[in-house]
N, C-alpha and C positions, 0 to 999 in steps of 0.2 A: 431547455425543454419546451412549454410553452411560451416562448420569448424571455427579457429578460424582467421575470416577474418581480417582483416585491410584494410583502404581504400587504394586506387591508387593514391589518389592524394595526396603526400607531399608538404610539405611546399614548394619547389620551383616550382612546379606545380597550387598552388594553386596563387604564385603569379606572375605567367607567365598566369595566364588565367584571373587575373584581367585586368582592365582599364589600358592599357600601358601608355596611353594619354589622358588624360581629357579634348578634345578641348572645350577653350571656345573664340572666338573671341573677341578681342579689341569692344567696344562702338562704333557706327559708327558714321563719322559725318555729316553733311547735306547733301545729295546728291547732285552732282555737276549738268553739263547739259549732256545731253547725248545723244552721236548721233543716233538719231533713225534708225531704217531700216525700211521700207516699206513692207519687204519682210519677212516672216520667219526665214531665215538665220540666222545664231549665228554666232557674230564675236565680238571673246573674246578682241579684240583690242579697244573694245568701253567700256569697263570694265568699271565702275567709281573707283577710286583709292582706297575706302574706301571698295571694292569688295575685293582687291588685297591681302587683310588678309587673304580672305580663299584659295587665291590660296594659301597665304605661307606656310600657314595652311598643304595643303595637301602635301607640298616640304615635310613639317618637319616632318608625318606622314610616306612618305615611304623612307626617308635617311636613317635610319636606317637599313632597310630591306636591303639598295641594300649592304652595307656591308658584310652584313651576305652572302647574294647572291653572292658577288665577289669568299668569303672564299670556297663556296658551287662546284662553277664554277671549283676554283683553283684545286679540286680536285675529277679530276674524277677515282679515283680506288676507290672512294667508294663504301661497301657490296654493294649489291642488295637483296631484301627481298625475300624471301619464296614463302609461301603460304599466301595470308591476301585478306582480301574481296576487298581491291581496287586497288591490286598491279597489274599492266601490264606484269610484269615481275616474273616468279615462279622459281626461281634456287635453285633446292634442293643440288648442291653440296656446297653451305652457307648455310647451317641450321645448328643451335645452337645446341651443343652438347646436347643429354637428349630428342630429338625433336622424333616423331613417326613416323613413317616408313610406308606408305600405301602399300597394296599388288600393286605389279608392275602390275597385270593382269587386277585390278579397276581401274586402270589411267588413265586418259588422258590428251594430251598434249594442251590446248586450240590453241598455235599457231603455230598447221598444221594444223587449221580448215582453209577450203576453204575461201578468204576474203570475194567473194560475191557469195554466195548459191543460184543457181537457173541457169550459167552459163553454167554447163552441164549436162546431164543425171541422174548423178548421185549426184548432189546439186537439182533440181528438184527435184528426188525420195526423198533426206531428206528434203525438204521443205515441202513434202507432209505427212511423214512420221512425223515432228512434232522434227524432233532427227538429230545432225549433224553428218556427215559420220565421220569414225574411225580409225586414222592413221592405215597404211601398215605397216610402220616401226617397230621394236622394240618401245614401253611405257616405258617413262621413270620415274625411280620412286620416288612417292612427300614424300616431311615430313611437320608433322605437326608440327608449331612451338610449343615449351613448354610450352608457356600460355597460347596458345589454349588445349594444351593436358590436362592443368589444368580444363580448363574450360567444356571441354567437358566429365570430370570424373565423376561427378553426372548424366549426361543422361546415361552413358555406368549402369549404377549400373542400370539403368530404375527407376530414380523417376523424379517424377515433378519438375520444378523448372525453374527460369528466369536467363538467362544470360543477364549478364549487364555489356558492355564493348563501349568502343569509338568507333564514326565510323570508318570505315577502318579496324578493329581492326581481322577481319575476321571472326565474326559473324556468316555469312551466311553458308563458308567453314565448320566450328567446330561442325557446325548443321549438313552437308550432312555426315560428319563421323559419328556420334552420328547416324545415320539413316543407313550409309552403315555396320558399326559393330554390329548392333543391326539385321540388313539382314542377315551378313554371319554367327551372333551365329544362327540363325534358320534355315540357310542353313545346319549347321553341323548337325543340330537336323532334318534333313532332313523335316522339314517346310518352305522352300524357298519363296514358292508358297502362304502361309499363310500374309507375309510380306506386308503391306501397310501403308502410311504415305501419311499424307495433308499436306503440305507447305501451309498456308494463307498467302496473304498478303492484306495490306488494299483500297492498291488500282491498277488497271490494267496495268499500264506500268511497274510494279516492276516484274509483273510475268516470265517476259523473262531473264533478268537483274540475279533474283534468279535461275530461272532454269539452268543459264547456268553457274551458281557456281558451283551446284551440279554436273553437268555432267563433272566437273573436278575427281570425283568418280566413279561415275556408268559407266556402258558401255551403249551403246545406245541402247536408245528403252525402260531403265530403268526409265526414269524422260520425264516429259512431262507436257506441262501449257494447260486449258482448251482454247479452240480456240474460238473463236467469233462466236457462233450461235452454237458451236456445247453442246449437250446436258450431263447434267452432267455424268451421270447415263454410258455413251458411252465412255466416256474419263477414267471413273473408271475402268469401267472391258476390258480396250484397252490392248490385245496383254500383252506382258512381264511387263509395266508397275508397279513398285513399289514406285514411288513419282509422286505426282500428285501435280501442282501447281496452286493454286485458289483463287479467292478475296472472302473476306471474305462473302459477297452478297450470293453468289452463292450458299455455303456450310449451308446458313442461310435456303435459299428456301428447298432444298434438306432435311434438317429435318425436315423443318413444312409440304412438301409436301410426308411423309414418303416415299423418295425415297434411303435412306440412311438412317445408324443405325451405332450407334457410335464405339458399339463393331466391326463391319469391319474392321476396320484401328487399327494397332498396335502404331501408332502415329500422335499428332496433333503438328504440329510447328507455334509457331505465330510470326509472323515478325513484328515488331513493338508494341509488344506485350503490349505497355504502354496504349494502345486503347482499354486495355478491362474494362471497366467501364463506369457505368450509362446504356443508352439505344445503344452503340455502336454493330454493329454486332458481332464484337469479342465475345461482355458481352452474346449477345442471345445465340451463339454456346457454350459457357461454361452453360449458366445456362441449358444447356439440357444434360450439362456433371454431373451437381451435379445433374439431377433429376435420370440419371442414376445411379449416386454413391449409390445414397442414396436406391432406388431399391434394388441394390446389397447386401448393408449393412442391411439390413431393412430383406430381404429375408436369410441373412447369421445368422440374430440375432444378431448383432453388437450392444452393446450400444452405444447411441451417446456418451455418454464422452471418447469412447474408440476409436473412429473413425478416423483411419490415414489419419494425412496431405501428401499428394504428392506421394503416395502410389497407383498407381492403382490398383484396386481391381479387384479382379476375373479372373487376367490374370495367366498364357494364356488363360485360356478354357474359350474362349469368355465376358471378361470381359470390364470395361473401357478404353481408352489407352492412353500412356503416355503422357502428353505435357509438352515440352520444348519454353517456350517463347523467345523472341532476343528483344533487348532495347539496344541506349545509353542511356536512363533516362527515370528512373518510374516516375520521376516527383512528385511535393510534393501535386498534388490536388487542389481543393478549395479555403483550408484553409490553414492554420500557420500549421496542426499539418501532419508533413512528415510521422512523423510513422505511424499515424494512416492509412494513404493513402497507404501506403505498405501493411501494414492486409490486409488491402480492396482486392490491388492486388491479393496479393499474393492465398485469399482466395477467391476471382475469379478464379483464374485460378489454384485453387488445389494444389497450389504450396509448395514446401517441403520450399522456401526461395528462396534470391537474390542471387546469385554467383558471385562473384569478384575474380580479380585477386590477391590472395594473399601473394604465395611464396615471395619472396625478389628478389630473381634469376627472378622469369618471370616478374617482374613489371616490372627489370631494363632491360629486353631484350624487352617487350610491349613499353618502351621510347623509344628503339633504332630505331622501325620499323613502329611506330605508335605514331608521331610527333606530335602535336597542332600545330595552325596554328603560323607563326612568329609574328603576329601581330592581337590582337584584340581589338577594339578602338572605344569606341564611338565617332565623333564628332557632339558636339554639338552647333550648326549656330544659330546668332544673325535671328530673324524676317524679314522678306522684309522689306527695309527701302522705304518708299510710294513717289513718283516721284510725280509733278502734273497730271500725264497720269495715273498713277494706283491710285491716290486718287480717280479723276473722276470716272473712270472705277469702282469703289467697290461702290462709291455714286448713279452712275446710276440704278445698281442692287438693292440696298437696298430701291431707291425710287420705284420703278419698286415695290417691294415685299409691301412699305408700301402704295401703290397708290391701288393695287389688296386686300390688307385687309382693307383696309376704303369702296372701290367702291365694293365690290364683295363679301367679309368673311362677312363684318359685318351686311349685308341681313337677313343672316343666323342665326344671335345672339339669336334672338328673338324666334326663333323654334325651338332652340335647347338648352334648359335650363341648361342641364347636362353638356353642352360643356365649357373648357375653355376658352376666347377670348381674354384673355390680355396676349401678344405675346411677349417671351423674345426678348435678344439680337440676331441681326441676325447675319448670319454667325457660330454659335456654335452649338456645340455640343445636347447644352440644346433646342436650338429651333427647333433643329430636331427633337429631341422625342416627344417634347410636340406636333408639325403640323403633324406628323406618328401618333400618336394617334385620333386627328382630324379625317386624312383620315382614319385611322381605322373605326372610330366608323360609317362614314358617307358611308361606302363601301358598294355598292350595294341597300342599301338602299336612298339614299339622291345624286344621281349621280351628283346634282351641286356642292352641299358641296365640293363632294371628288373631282372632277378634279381642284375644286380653294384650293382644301389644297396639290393638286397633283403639281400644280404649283408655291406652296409657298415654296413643300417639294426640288423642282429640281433647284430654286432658290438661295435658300441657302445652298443643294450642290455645286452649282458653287462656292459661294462664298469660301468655306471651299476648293474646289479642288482649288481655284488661290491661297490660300497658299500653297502648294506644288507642282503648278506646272502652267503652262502659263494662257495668258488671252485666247489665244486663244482654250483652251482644255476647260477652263470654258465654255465660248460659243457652243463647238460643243457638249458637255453632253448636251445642252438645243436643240438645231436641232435634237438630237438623239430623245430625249425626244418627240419633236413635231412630229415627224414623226413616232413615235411608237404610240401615243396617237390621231393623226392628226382625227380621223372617230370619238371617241367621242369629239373633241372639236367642231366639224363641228354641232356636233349633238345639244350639248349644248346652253345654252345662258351663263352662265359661263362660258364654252370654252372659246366661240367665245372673250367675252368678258375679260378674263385674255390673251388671244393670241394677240388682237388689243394691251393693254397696253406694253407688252412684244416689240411685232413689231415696235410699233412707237417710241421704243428705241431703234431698233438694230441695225442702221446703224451707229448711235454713236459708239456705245458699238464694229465695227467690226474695226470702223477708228482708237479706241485707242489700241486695240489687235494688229494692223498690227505696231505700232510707238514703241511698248514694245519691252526692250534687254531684251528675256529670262535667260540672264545672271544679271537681275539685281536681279534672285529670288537667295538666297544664297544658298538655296539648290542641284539646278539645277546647279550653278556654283560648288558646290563641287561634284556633280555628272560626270559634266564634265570636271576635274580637273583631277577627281581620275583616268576616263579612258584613258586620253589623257598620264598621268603620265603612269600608268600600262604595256598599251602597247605600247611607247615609250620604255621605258626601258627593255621591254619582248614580243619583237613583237609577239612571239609566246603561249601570254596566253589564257588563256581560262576562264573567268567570269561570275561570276552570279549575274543578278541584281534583291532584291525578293521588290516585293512593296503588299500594302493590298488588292488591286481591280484589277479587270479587267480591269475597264475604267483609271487606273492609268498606268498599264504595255502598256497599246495602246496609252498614251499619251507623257509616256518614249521612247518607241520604236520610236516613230514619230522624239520625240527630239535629239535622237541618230543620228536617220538618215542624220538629218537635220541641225548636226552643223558643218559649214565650216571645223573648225581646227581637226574635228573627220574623217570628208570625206577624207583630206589630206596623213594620215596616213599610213606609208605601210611596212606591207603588212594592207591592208583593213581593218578597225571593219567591222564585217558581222553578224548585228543582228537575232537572231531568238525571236517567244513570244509563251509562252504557259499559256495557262489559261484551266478553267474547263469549261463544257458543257453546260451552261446554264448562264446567266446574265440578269441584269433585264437592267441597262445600256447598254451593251454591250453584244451579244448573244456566247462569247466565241468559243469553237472552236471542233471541233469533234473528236472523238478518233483518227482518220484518222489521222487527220491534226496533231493532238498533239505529235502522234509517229514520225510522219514525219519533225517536226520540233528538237522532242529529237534526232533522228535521223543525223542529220542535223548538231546538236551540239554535240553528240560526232563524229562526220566523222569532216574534214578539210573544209566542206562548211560552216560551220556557227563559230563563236566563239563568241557569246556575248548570253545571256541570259537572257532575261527579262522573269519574270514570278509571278505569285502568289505561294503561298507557297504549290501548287501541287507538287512543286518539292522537297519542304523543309525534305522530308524524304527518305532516301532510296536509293537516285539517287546516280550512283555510277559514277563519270568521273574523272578518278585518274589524268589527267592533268588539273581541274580547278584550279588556284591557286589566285582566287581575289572573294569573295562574299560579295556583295555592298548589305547591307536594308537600303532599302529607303524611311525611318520613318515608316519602318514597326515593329514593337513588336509583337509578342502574349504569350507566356509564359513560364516557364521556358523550359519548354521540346524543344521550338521551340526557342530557343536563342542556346541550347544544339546542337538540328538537324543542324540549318543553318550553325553552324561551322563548323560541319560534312562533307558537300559539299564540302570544302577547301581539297581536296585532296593532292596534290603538296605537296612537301617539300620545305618552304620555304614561306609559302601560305598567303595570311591577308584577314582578317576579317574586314569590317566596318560596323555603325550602323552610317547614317544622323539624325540626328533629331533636331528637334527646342528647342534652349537650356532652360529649365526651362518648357517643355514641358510636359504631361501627359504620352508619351512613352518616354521620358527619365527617369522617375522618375519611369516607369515601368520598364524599360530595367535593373534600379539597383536592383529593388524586385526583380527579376527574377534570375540574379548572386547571389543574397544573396538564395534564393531558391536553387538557385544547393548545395553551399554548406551546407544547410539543410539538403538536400536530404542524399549527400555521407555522412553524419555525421548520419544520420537516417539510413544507409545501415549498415555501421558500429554498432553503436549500435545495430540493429536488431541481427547482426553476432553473437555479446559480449555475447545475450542471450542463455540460457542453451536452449537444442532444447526442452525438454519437457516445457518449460515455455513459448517459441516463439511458438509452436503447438499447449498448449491453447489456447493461444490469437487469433492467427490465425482461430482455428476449432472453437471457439466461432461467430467470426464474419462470419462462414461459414454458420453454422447454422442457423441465423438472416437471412441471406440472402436466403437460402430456404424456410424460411418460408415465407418470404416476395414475394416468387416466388409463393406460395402453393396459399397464401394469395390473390395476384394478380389475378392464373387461376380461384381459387373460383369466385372472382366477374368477370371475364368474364364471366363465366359459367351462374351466374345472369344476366347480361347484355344479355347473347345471349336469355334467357326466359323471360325477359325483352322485347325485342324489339318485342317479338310475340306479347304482348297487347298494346303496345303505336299505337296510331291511327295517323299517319302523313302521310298525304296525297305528294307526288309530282308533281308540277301543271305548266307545262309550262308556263316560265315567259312572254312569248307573249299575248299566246290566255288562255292561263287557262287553258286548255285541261287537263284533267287527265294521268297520265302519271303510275305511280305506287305508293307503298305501300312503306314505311320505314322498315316493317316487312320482303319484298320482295329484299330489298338489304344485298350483302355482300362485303365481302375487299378479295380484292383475288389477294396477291400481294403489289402491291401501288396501286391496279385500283379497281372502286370501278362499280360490276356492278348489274344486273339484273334480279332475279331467274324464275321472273313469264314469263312463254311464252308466254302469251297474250300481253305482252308488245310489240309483233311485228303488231299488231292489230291496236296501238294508234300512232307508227313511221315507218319511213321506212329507209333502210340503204342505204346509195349511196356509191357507189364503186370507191374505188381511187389504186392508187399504192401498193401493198401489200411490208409491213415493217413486215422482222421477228427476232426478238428478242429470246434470249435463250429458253424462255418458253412461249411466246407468239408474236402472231403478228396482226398487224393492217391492216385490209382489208378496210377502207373507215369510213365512219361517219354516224352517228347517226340521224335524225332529225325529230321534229316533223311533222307532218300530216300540220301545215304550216309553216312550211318552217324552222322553226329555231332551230339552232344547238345545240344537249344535250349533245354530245360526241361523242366518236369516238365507230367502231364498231371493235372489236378484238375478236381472236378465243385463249382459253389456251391451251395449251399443258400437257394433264395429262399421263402420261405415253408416247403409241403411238399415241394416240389419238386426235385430235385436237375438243375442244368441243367451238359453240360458246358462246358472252356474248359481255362487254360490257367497256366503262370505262368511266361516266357516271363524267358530270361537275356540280357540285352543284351552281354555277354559275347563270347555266340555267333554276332554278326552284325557284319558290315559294313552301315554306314548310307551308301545312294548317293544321292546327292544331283539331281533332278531331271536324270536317267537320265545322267550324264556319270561315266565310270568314275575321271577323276583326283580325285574330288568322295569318294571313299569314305572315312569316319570310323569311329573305334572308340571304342564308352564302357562305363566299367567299371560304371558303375551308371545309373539310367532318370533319377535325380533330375538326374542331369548333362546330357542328352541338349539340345539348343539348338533342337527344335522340340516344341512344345505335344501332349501326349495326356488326350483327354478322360478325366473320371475317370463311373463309374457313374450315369446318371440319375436319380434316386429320383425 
């Protein structure tokens, strides 16, 4: 496949990236008495003794490390690296004999960039410009290390194909040559001017992060990331520009709204390229790569069994164009079977194979410069041992849950046959899904149902968050709750009536939150263990803490803030938090905030990091050297990623979890998947290329047709939806509203083709919100009064045309005009009759 590869990870590799340490704590014994605080406060001096395992726990944990640390310290005439994606430091007069040589005139030196652009005249002009100004001085000149030059030798040839190497590994850099050599062969051929490439990535704060790898290449004004509001189509044909870098979103709209055609671009690079499968936007911008292939091939007379893997076709004279993926791990899928999950890949993305580092010479020079972290570890922590303060406290909530399904669920029993009522253990897993289905079924339609299965649902998350974390975060998810929810309880008589039974417990349930040592949770004490150890001994680190929620990362951060012997510390913990844009507990935080918070944390204002696993990819902060999951798992790719963060030489890894846990028992599949995976890369390698290209072009095939297959019945569905007769009928007054035939998807917004529809509403004007391709001028609503959606103009070309983005919410759906026939649906993706989506 890609030559005759061998994997990168040897046996001493493989057993330096197992379980170092398999904490399991000691049995505990009775809990003694404990001095309560009144206060929030954490004062580890009230510890009960039986706690005092897990501090040791985490002594024994980083003794080792500081060893190694002393040896690290003792000597500082240590190399210094290269070129690598997460190196600070570029010194080309240590680079490895054998290493590549970039022309002295594409260089640039990143540190004589200005530190803050915008300072003078001429940081201004490049702020505006998009491109940072260019040293005066003589460019000094870079090399590319030798396992990059390995890696980057299948794109110079111009075929398809994924690299797959560690983070840090310099990934991103091996990309911009692969794009700047492939520039200057067209420059020679006096096609300069011809030259374009898309850097994706899959999510918006990476774009800057990648760009400004690249512009260790190009001269400025060459590479540039798409700007917020500004339009694709602007930023393509901008000035000198030949790398353009963009979320994968963006490049998604741009081909269904044929503003963009694929033959334009001599290259497509995917960054994280493991995302391209199932319904991911990666997977939509390739499957418009094979409908092009296959075009090409189809019009050239290709047979299919003759059809090259990784090969773009029809180049140069306007043909498909190259991609080059970037991955630490393709990850094994699904299922058990890795290889198969590689076909898949690899024939998604057209791909000639996986690329590894295989020489002997570059692996042992990839060790030297591109470390694992010193220590990766799961500990795994005994249970809360139950005080009489947290028995109560868990007894209150579960009577509270069983008082509102005897007085309030079981009303309900009788009218609703279909429904389950005999209600598992509370607190688990199991009783979540089972009361999410409840409010499923009762949404919208049955509004008592759903606000008492809504109150059973946020219940017994309390219960499940005071296992990982305070009483008092348990209670505040439920004020969060009441206060998101507070207008229909009001409205209710189940409200009202699940609110009262709640209430008349909570002045209990706040007296024993305030009595609790959050240090009696084991978790929470090895949380605060690990940081107090960390940056005691490295005043100067820099950590990341990833947890699964939003409402989890807000309730760590608080915890950080808030414990004595953490405030003590000096120089300062100075937390930052980042989450995603939207939450249903917790409403997250705005691109704004989120830059400004990453911002934050690599600059010397911030050094701690709470976050969800927004960050788990990508993020590049070559001095973190501590990444703490905080009983978070998801799978192997994301076991792979979070190590990655571990920048530093010298760096640990930790995984909390509850010992004999469901994410512990995950966290081990996940390791035994990795090495699945590198033994399935391998083997893939072993294969002769014409037998690896069957396999591959077979599953390529399947999958176009399954693409062919799919536009066929949209095509049905959109001549479909002319005959279905579903009326939409204001959930108020009944009003007629419009036609099901009359709607489209245009976007994620779903709006309204007939113009008479301004006849039935009228639109009230609020703040104008503009977004890439569209903006929001005010809302929606009917003739009385009540709100259908918002009213928004798109952007087609230059043109701004209006329309709509229409809440399925707000309607009754009548059914081929018979009034017992009317339906309600909480979202359009649910709706049981066909809506065509936008013509391009």
């Amino acid at each position: 496949m890609m030559s005759s590869a061998r994997s990168l990870r040897t046996s001493d590799e493989q057993a330096a990236s197992q379980i170092q340490v398999q904490a399991h704590a000691s049995s505990l014994e009775a809990a003694g008495n404990i001095n309560h605080t009144l206060e929030h406060a954490i004062q580890p001096s009230s510890t009960p003794d039986h706690l005092r395992n897990i501090q040791r726990l985490v002594d024994l944990s980083l003794s080792e490390a500081e060893e190694i640390a002393s040896r690290i310290t003792s000597n500082p005439n240590q190399q210094q690296p290269v070129i690598g994606e997460g190196d600070t430091v570029r010194d080309s007069a240590n680079a490895p004999s054998g290493a590549e040589v970039l022309p002295a005139d594409v260089v640039r030196d990143s540190a004589s960039d200005q530190e803050q652009v915008g300072e003078t005249a001429a940081g201004a002009l490049a702020s505006i410009l998009d491109f940072r100004q260019p040293r005066k001085d003589k460019k000094v000149t870079k090399k590319l290390r030798g396992y990059q030059v390995e890696l980057a030798d299948p794109g110079l040839q111009g075929v398809n194909y994924v690299i797959c190497a560690p983070t840090g590994s310099g990934k991103t850099i091996t990309a911009a040559y692969i794009c700047h050599t492939n520039m200057m062969k067209m420059k020679k051929a006096g096609k300069e001017d011809d030259f374009k490439a898309i850097f994706i990535v899959p999510t918006r704060h990476l774009k800057k992060q990648q760009r400004d790898g690249f512009q260790d290449l190009f001269v400025p004004g060459q590479v540039t990331s798409l700007a917020e509001g500004q339009m694709f189509r602007d930023a393509f044909e901008k000035g000198n520009v030949r790398v353009l870098m963009i979320t994968s979103q963006v490049l998604v709209n741009a081909l269904t709204q044929n503003e963009f055609k694929l033959p334009e671009v001599s290259m497509l690079v995917f960054d994280e390229c493991h995302h391209t499968t199932l319904n991911h936007p990666y997977n939509e911008i390739m499957r418009h790569y094979l409908r092009e292939k296959k075009a090409v091939l189809v019009q050239q007379g290709v047979p299919e069994e003759q059809w090259p893997i990784g090969q773009p076709v029809g180049r140069p004279q306007g043909g498909i164009p190259q991609v080059v993926g970037l991955t630490a791990s393709v990850g094994t899928g699904t299922s058990d079977d890795a290889h198969g999950h590689i076909v898949t890949l690899c024939a998604n993305l057209d791909s000639y194979g996986v690329m590894i580092v295989n020489k002997p010479e570059s692996v042992q020079e990839m060790k030297k410069y591109n470390k694992p972290p010193e220590q990766d570890q799961i500990l795994a922590l005994p249970r809360r041992e139950l005080t009489p303060e947290s028995s109560r406290f868990i007894e209150i909530l579960e009577t509270i849950m069983e008082e509102i399904e005897q007085k309030v669920l079981a009303k309900h029993q009788d009218d609703h046959e279909g429904i389950t009522f005999s209600s598992p253990t509370y607190g688990t897993q199991v009783y979540e899904n089972w009361i999410a289905k409840i409010r499923a079924d009762a949404e919208l339609r049955f509004p008592n149902l759903e606000i008492c299965a809504n109150y059973l649902f946020r219940l017994n998350l309390a219960l499940l968050l005071y296992e990982d974390l305070r009483a008092t975060d348990a209670l505040e998810s439920m004020e969060i709750f009441k206060l998101q929810t507070r207008g229909r309880q009001d409205e209710l008589r189940d409200g009202r009536h699940c609110r009262m039974i709640y209430e008349e417990n909570l002045q209990e349930l706040k007296e024993l939150a305030s009595k609790e040592n959050p240090l009696s949770n084991p978790k929470l004490l090895c949380l605060h263990e690990m940081i107090k150890k960390v940056y005691s001994k490295e005043p100067k680190s820099k950590g990341i803490v990833l947890a699964r929620t939003r409402f989890a990362t807000h309730a760590l951060l608080k915890f950080i803030n808030e414990c004595d012997e953490l405030k003590k510390l000096r120089p300062p913990i100075k937390p930052v938090r980042i989450v995603g844009q939207s939450g249903d507990i917790d409403q997250g935080l705005t691109l704004a905030r989120q830059e400004a918070a990453l911002n934050d944390f690599k600059s010397d204002r911030a050094n701690l990091l709470v976050a969800t696993d927004i960050v788990q990819e990508g993020l590049d902060i070559p001095a973190c050297n501590v990444i703490i999951r905080y009983n978070f798992v998801s799978n192997e790719i994301g076991t792979v990623q979070s190590k990655g963060r571990a920048r530093k030489e010298g760096s640990k890894c930790f995984l909390i979890v509850e010992s004999g846990s469901i994410n512990e028992g995950r966290e081990h599949k996940n390791r035994e998947r990795v090495e699945q995976m590198d033994k399935a890369i391998r083997d893939a390698n072993d294969l002769q290329p014409h037998e690896w290209h069957r396999e591959v072009r077979q599953r390529q095939l399947t999958i176009i047709r399954d693409i062919e297959e799919k536009e066929e019945m949209k095509r049905i569905q959109q001549k479909e939806s002319q005959q279905v007769d579903v009326k939409l009928l204001c959930n108020k007054c009944e009003q007629f509203i419009c036609k099901s035939s009359d709607l489209e998807r245009r976007l994620s917004n779903y709006t309204c083709l007939d113009p008479t529809i301004a006849e039935r509403t009228r639109n009230v004007r609020t703040g104008c919100i503009i977004f890439r391709e569209s903006k929001t001028i005010g809302i929606v609503k009917c003739r009385c009064g009540n709100q259908l959606g918002q009213a928004l103009e798109f952007k087609r070309l230059h043109l701004w045309k209006p329309g709509y983005n229409l809440s399925p919410k707000s309607f009754f759906f009548m059914y081929n005009d018979d009034p017992n026939s009317k339906r309600v649906f909480a979202k359009w993706k649910k709706v049981d009759f066909p809506i065509a989506s936008e013509e391009q």
